[in-house]
N, C-alpha and C positions, 0 to 999 in steps of 0.2 A: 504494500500500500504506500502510496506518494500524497502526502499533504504540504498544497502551498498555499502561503496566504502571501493575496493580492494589497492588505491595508484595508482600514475600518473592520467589515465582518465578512468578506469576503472571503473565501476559500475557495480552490479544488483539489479535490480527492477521487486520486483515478485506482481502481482495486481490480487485481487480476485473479479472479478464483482457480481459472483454469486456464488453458491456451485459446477457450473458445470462447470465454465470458471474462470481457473487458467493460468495467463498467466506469465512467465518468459523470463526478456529481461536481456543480456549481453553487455555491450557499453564496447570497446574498449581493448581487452583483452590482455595482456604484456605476454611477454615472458622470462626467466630467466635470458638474459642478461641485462636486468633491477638492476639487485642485489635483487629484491624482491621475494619472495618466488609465485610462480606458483599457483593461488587456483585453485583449484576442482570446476570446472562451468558447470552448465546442463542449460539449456536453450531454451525458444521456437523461441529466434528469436536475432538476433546477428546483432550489428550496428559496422560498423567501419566506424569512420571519415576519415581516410588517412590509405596509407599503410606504417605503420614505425614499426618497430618491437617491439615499444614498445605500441602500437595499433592495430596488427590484428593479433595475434595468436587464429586464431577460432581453430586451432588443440585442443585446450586446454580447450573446450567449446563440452560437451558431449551432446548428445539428439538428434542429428540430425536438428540442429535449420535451420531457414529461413534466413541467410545472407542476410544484408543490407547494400552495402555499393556506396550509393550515394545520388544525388538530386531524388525527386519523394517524390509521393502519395501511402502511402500504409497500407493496411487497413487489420488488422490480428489479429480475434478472438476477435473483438469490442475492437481492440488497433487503434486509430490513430498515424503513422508516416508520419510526414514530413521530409526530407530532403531537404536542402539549400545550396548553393553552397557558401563558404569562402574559406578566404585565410589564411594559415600558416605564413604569415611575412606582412607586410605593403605597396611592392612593387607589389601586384596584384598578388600575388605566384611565380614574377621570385627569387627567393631566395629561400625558403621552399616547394611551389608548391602549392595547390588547398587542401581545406579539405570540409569536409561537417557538418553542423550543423545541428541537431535533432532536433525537437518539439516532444513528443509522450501524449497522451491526454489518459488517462486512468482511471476510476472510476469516472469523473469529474475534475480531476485536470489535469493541463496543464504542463508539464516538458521540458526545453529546456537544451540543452546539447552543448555546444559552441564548442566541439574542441578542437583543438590547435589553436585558434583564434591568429591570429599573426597582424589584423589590430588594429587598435589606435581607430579607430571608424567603429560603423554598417554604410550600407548605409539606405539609406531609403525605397529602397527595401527588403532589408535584413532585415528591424524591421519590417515592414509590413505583410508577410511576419512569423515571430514571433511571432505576437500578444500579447496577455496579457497573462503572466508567473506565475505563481505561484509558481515553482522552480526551479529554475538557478543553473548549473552547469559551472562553471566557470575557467578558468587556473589563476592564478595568481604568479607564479613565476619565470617567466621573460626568459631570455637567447631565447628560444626557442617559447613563446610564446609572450603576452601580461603582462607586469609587475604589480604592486600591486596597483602605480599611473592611468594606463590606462585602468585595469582591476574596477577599481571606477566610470572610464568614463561612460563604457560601462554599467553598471549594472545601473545608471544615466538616459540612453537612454534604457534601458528596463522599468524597474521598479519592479522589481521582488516582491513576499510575504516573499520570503526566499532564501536565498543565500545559497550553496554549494561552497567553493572553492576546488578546484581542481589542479592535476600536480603541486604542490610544491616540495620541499626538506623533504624529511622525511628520518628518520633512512634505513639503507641498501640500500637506492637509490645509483646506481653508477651513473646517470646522474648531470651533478650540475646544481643546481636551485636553486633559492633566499626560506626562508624559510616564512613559514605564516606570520610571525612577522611585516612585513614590510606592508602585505595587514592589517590586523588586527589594525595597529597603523594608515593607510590613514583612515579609519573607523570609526576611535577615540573607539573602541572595547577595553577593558583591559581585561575580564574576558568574553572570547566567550563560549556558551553551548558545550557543546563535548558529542558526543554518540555514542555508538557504533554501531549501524544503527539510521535509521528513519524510524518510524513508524507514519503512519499518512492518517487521512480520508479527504477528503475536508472540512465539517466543523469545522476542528485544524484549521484551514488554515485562518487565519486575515488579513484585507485591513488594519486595523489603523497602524500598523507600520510595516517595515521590519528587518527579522529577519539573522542573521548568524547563520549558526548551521556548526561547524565542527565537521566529522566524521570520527572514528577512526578506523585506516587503520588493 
């Protein structure tokens, strides 16, 4: 399995189960008034969590993928997705509105994708629900979502093998957002792994400790 992120919540994750089943999923794809450059995304199957413009430009998502954008059960090319229904802010979405969080279960490993997670804590249906993780995509730069302090919370109440932070401040972003710095020092992190994707089987994949991998945009 190959996880790249593009900046803000953006991801693709391309997973080979076998020589004959190649499957390519696109989470959340931005549009140029992001300030970030546009990539070139082909795709079998396209998640958006909310519609904000800087999360559903399927325009920009070539292949003719299978759009997914809600709660539900759906099962494409021995890919499990779930979708879950959250909230963009703390007030039960009167502020930012409803988003939906991802699980997708592929090769054996299990990937959760948060969102614009805007609450301070899961419920207890919503970790249920979840299940066990083995890599958490996560927002952690504040204004708009869940901050660096509450984004520790939540990752606490998962338990993830590996952590992805996500939607931060990076260079050519016009939206402002807090920079990793602030997640990375609650974590007591000084020198995080950086790469420029992830590659990786389920047996990379360790219960003894959890890991940060940021990855470059």
């Amino acid at each position: 399995m190959n996880i790249t992120w593009y900046g803000q919540s953006c991801f693709q994750i391309s997973s080979t189960q076998n020589k004959d089943n190649h499957v390519s999923i696109v989470i959340d794809p931005f549009d140029e008034n992001t300030g970030l450059r546009v990539p070139r995304l082909q795709a079998d199957i396209v998640l958006i969590t909310h519609d904000h413009h800087d999360h559903n430009n399927i325009k920009a998502v070539s292949g003719q993928p299978l759009v997914i954008k809600g709660p539900g059960e759906y099962d494409v090319k021995r890919v499990f997705i779930q979708g879950i229904s959250g909230y963009h802010d703390n007030a039960q979405g009167a502020q930012r509105g409803d988003i939906t969080i991802y699980t997708i279960e592929a090769e054996g490993i299990r990937l959760c994708h948060l969102a614009d997670l805007g609450q301070k804590e899961l419920s207890s249906i919503q970790l249920d629900k979840i299940g066990d993780v083995d890599i958490l995509m996560i927002p952690v730069g504040g204004v708009y979502t869940i901050d660096a302090a509450e984004a520790v919370k939540v990752i606490a109440q998962i338990e993830p093998k590996i952590i992805i932070p996500m939607h931060y401040k990076i260079p050519k972003l016009k939206i402002e957002l807090h920079n990793i710095d602030k997640f990375l020092k609650s974590l007591g992190i000084k020198k995080p792994e950086s790469l420029p994707r992830l590659s990786i089987k389920k047996k990379d994949i360790s219960s003894e400790e959890t890991k940060t991998i940021l990855l470059q945009p």
